[in-house]
N, C-alpha and C positions, 0 to 999 in steps of 0.2 A: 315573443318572449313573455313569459309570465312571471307576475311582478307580485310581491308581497307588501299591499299596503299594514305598516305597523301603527296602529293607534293608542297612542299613549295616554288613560282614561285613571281617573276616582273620582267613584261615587256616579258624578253627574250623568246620568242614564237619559235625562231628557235632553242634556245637548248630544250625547252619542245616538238618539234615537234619528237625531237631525242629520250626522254625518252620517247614518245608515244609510237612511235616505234618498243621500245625496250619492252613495256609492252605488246603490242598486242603477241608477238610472247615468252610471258613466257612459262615456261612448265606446272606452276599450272594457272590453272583457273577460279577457282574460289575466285576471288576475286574486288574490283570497287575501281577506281580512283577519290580521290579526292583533286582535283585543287584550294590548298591555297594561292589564291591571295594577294599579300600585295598592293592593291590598287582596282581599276577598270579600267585596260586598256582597251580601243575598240577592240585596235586588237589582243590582247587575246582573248577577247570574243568571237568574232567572228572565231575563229581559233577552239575554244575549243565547238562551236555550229557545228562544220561540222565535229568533231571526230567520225568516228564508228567501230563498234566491239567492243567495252569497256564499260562499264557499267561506266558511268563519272558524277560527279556533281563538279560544280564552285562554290566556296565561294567567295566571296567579299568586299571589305569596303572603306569605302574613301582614298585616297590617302594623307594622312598626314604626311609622312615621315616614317620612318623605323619601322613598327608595327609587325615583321615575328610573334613575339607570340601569338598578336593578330588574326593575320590569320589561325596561326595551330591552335588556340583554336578554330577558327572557323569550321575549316577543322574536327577536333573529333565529334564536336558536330554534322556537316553535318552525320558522320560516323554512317552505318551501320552493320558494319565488328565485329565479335567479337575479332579481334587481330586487331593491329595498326601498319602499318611498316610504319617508315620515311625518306624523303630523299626530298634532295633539289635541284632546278630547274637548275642546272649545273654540275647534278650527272647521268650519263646514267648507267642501273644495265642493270647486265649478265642476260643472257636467263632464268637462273636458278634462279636467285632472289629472288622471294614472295617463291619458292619452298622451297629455303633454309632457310629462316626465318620461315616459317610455321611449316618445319621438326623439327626445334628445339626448337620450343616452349613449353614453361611450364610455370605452372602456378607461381607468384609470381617470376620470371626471366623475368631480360630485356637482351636482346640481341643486342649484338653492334658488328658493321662490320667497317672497312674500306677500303679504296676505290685508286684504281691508279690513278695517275696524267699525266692528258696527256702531251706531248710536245705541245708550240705553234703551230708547222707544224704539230702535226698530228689531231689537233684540228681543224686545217683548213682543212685538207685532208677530215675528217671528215663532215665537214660542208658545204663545196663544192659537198658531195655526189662523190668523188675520191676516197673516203674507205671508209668502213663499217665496222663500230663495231663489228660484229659477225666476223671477221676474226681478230680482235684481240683476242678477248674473246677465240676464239676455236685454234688458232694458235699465240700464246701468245711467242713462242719462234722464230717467225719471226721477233722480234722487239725488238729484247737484247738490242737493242742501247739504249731503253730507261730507259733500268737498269743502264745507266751510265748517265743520263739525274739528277740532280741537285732535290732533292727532289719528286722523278718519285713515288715512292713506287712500282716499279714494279713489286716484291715479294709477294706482295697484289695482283696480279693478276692471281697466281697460284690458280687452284679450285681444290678442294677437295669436294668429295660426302658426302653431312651429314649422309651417311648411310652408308660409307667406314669403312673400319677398319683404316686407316689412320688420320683421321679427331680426332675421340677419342683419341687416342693415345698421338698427340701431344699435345691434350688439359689438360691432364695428367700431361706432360714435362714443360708446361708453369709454370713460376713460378711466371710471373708478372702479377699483378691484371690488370685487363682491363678497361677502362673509357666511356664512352660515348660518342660517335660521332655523334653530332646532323644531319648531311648527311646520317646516315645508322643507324638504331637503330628499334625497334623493341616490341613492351609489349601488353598485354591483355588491354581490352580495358578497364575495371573495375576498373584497376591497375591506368591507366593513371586519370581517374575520380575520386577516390579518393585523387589524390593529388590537383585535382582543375586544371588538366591543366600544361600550361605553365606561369610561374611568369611574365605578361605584368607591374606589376609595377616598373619594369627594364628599361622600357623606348626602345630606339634604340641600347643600345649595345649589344654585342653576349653571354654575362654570362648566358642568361634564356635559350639559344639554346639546351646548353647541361652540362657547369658545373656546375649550379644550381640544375637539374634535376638529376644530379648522387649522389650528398650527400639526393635529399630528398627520390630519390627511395630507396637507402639504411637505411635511416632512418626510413622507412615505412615498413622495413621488406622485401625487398626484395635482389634479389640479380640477380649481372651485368654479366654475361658471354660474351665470346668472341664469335663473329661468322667471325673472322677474317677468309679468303680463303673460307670460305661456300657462304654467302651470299656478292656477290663480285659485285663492279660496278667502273666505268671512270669517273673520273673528267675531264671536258673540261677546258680547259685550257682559263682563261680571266684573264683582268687587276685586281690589287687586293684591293677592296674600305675596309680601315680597318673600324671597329667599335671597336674602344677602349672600352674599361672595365677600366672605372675611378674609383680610390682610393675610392669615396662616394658607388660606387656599391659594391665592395670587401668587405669593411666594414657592408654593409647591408648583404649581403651573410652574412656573417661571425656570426652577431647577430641571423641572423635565424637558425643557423646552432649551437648556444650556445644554444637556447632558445628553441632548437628541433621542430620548427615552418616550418615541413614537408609539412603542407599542405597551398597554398600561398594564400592570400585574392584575387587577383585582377588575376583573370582565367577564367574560365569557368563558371559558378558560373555569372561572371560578366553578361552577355551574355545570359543567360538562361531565357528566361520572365514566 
């Protein structure tokens, strides 16, 4: 099956230099990169014209302020992948990544993963090219300190094989429903088309990223599993720019969510000539 990973990027070309990276040397391969700009910067472009080994396409659109849904809507439509895995441009996934999303796909299931939180310093270790990701990801227990590191999720950085006998097991013992994490998530691409996308008449704040999208995928009949330890990636560590979810947007959520209004006016759709 071949899978369109969508990455959702501004500006930061040295942490997407990182997810490049970390994508060329996946284990499944078959699958294209596509680079959801929320603007048009130069030196992305230019960055993202001298990528090889990867099958890549750039979406773009004017730089107006905070449009992420408008870009991923862009980013599907570029898509040629018949599954969708998402993740955002200060998210670096495990070697194993498109693998483990792939392995657990079915039909009418979204799949949602999350993700370790780096330290500052190891962000910079990182970034500096003084350590290398793949020595966290494969020797994960050199770095306990950062299970005591202040919201680390370190525990999220244990892998487990989607094809183990372990992985099932625990997904059995879970007893808590799972949610959507707009950083790591995952659905057919058909699934995502029928709901129109991502809700852009949200405006700038982060409700359409991902809690938007979990009441409507469930409303539409589907259903959220966990791919928690399967499909596993690092947060780099940066300053944190909030985007509040105002009272007006809660309330709109909320009506559409009385009014079973799953599928959103202002998406894909928009965009489609």
């Amino acid at each position: 099956m071949r899978a369109s990973v969508i990455v959702a990027v501004y500006k930061d070309v040295e942490s997407l230099s990182l997810i490049i990276e970390a994508l060329k040397h996946q284990t499944y391969k078959n699958f294209e990169v596509i680079i959801a700009e929320d603007g048009e910067n130069p030196q992305m472009r230019e960055y993202v014209m001298n990528i090889t080994d990867l099958d890549v396409k750039h979406t773009t659109h004017e730089d107006t302020g905070v449009r992420k849904s408008r870009s991923q809507n862009n980013g599907i439509i570029a898509s040629s992948g018949e599954y969708l895995i998402f993740i955002d441009g200060d998210c670096v996934p495990y070697t194993t990544f498109v693998e483990a999303h792939v392995a657990l796909a079915k039909p009418k299931t979204v799949l949602s993963g999350r993700r370790v939180n780096l330290s500052e310093s190891l962000t910079k270790k990182v970034k500096s090219k003084t350590l290398d990701l793949l020595d966290i990801e494969k020797r994960l227990y050199k770095y306990i300190g950062l299970a005591f590191e202040k919201n680390s999720k370190y525990e999220y950085g244990i892998y487990l094989s989607p094809r183990g006998w372990l992985y099932p097991l625990l997904s059995k013992l879970r007893k808590r429903n799972t949610s959507i994490l707009g950083c790591n998530f995952s659905c057919f691409r058909e699934d995502m088309i029928a709901l129109n996308g991502f809700d852009e008449s949200y405006g700038e704040n982060s409700i359409s990223d991902d809690t938007d999208l979990d009441w409507r995928f469930r409303a539409a009949g589907l259903e959220i599993k966990s791919c928690k330890n399967v499909a596993n990636q690092f947060h780099l560590w940066h300053t944190f720019n909030e985007r509040d979810v105002g009272a007006d947007c809660w309330e709109k959520m909320l009506k559409n969510k009385e009014k079973n209004r799953f599928v959103c006016e202002i998406g894909i759709n928009t965009h489609v000539k």
